[in-house]
Backbone as a printed PyTorch tensor [residue, N CA C, xyz], in Angstrom:
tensor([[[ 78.8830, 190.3630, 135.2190],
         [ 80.0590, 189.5710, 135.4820],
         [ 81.1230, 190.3810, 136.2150]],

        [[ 80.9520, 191.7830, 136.5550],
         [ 82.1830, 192.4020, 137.3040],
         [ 82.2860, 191.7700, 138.6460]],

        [[ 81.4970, 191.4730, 139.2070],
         [ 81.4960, 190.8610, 140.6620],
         [ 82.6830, 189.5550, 140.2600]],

        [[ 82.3200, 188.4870, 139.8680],
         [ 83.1520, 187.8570, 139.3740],
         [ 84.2950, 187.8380, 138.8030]],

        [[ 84.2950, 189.2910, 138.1750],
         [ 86.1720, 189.5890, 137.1460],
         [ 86.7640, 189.3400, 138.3580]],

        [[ 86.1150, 189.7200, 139.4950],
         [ 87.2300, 190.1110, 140.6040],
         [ 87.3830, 189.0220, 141.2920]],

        [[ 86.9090, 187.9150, 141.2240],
         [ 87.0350, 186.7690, 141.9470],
         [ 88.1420, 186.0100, 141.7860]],

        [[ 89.3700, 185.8040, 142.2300],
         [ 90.5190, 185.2420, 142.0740],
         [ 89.7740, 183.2330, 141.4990]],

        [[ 90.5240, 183.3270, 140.2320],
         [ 89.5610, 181.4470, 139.7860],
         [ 90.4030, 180.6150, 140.5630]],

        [[ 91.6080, 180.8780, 141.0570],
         [ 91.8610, 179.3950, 142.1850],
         [ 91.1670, 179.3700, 143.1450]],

        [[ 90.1200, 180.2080, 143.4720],
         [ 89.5600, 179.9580, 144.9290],
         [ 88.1970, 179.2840, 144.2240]],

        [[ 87.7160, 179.8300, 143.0630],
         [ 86.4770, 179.2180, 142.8130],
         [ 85.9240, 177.7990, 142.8100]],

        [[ 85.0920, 177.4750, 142.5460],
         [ 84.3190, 176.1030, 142.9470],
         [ 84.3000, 176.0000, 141.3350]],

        [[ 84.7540, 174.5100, 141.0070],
         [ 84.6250, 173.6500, 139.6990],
         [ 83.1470, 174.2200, 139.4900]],

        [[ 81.9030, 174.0200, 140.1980],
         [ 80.7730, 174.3250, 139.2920],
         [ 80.7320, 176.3470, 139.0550]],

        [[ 81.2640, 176.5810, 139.7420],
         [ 81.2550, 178.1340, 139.6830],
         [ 81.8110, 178.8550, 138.4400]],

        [[ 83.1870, 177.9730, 138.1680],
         [ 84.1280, 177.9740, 137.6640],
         [ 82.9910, 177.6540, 135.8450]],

        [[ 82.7600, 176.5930, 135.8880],
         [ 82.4810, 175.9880, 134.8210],
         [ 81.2010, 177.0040, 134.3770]],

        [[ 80.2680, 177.6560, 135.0730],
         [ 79.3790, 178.5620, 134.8520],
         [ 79.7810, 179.5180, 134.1180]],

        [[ 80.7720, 179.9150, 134.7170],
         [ 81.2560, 181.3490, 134.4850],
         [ 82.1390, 181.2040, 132.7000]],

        [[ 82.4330, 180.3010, 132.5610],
         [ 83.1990, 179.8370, 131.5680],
         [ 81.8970, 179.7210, 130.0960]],

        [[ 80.8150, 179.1360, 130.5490],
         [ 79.7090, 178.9970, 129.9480],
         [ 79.4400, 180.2750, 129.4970]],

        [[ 79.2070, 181.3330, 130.0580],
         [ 78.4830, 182.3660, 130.0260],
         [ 79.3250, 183.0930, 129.3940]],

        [[ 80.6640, 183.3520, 129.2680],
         [ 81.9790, 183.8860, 128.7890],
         [ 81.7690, 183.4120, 126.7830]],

        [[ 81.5460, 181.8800, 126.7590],
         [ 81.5210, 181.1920, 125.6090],
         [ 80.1780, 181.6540, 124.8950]],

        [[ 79.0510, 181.7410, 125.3680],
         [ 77.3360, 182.5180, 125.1830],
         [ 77.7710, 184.0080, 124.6820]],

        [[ 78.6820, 184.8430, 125.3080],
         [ 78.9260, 185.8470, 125.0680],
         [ 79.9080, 186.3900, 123.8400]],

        [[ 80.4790, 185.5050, 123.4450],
         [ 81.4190, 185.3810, 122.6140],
         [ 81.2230, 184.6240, 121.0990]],

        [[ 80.3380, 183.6680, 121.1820],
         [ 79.6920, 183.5800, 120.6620],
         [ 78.1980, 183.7920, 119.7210]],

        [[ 77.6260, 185.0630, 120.7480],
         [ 76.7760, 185.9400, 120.1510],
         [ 77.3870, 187.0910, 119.4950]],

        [[ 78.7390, 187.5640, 118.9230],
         [ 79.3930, 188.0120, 118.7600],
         [ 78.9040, 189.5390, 119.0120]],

        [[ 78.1970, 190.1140, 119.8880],
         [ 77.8490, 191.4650, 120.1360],
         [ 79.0830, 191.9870, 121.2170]],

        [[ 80.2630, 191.8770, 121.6940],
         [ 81.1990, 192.3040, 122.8500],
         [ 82.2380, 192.7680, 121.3160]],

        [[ 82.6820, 193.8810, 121.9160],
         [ 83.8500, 194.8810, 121.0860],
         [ 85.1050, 193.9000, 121.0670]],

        [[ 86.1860, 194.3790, 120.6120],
         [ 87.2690, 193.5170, 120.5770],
         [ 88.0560, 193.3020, 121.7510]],

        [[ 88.2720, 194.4800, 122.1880],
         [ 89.1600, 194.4130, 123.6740],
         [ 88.2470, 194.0310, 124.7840]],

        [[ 87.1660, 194.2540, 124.3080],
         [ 86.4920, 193.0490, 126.0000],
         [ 86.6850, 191.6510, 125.5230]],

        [[ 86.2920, 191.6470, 124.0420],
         [ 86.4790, 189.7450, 123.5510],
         [ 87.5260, 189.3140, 123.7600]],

        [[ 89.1150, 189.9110, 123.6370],
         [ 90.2020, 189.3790, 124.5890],
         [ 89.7690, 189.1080, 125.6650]],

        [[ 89.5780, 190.0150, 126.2080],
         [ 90.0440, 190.2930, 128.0260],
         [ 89.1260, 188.8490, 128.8170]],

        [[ 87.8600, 188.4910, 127.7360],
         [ 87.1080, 188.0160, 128.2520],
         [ 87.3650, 186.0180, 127.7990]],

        [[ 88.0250, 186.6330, 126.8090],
         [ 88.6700, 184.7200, 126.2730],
         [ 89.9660, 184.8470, 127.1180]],

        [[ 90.8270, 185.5350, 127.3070],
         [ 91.9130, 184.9320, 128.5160],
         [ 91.5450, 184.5730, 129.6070]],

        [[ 90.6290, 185.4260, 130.3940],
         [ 89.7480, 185.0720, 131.5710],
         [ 89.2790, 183.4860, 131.0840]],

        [[ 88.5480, 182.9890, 129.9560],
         [ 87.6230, 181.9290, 130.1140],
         [ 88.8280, 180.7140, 129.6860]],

        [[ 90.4130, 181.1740, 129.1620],
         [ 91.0820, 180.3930, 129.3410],
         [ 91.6740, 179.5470, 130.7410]],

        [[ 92.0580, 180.6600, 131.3710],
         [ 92.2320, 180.4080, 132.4080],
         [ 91.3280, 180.0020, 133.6860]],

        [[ 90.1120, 180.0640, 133.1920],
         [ 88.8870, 179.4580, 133.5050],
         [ 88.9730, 177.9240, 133.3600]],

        [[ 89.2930, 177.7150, 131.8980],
         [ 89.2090, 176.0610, 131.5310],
         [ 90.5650, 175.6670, 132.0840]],

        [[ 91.6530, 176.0460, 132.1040],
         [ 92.6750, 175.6070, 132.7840],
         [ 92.2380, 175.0370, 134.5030]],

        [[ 91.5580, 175.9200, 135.0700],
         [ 91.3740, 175.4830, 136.3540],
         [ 90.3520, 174.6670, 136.4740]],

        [[ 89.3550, 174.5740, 135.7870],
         [ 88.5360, 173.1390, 135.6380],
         [ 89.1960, 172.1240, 135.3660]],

        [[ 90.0290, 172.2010, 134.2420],
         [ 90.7700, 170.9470, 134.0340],
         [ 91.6720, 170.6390, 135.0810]],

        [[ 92.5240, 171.3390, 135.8430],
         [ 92.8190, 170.8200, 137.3880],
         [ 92.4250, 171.0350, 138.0070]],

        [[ 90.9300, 170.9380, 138.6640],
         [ 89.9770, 170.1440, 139.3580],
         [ 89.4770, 169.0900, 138.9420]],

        [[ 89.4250, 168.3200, 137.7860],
         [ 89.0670, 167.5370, 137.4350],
         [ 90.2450, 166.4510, 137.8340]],

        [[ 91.4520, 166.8860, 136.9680],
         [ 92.3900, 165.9300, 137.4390],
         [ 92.6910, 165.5090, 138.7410]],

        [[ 92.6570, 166.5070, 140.0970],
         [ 92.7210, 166.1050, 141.2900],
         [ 91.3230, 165.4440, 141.9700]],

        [[ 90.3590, 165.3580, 140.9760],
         [ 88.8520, 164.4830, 141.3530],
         [ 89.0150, 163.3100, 140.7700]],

        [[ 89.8350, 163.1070, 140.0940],
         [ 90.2830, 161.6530, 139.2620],
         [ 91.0440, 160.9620, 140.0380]],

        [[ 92.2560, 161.9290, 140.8810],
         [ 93.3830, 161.0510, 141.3840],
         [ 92.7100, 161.0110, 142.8650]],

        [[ 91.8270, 161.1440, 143.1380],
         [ 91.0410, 160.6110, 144.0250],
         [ 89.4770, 159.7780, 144.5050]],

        [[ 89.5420, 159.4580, 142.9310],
         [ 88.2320, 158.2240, 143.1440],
         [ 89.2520, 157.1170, 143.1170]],

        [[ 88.1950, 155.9850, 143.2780],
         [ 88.6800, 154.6500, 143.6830],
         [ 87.3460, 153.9000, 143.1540]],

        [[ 88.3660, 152.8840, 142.7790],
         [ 87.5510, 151.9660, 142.1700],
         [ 87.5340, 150.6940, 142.8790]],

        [[ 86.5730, 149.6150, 142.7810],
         [ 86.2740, 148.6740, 143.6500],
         [ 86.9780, 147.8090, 142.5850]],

        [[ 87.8110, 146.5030, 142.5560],
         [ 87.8900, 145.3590, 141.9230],
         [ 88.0610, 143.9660, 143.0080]],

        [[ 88.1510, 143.1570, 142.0920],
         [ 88.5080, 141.8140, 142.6680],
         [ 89.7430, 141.6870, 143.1560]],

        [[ 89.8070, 140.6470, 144.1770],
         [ 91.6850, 140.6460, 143.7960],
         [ 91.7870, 139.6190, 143.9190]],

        [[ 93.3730, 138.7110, 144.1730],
         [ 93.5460, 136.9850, 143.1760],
         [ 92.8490, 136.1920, 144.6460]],

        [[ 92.6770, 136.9070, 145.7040],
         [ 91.4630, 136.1370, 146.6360],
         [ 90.1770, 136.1980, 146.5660]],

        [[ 89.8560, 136.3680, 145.5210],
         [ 88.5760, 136.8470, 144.8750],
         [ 87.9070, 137.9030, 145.8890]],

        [[ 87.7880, 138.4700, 146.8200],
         [ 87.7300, 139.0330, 147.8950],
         [ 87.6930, 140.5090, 147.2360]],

        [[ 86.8510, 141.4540, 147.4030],
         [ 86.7150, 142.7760, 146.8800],
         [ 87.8050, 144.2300, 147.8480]],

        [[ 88.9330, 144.4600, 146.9600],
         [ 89.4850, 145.7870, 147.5860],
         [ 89.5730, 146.9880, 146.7020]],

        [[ 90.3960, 148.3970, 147.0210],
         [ 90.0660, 149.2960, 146.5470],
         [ 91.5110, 149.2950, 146.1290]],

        [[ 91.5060, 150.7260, 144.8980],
         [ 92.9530, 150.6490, 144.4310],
         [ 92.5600, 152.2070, 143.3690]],

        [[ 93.5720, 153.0890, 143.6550],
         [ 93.3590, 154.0200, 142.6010],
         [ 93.2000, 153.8790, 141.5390]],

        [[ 92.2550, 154.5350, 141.1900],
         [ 91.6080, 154.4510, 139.4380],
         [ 92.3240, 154.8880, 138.5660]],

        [[ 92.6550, 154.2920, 137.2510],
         [ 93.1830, 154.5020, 136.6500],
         [ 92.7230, 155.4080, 135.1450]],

        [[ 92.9380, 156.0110, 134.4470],
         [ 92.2250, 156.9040, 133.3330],
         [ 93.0490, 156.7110, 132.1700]],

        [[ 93.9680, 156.2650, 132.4130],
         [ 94.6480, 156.2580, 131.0170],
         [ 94.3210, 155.2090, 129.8260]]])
């Protein structure tokens, strides 16, 4: 994973991103990493899930959903999630 420590996560790719986060959680969860890498390595995978979660949100505020409208006639209209 050193190749990666060094990878700035705003540039990364949601699936890159989400890998790396995986493998962070595998590692941490096998509880064999000392204490000061198990920090170093859960702030990293915080800030990991932070930037998935805004990529996600800016993949939300840009789908579109198809509905009807009162001309029965099919248009598009931002999707809503809430």
């Amino acid at each position: 994973m050193a190749g990666k420590a060094d990878q700035a996560i705003d540039k990364m790719s949601f699936e890159d991103a989400l890998k790396e986060l995986e493998d962070i959680v595998r590692r941490l969860e096998g509880g064999d990493v000392e204490l000061e890498k198990s920090i170093e390595i859960y702030e990293r995978g915080a800030r990991l899930k932070a930037h998935c979660e805004a990529r996600l949100k800016a993949a939300e505020l840009k789908i579109e959903q198809i509905v009807q409208g009162a001309d029965g006639k099919p248009k598009t209209e931002s999707a809503s999630f809430d």
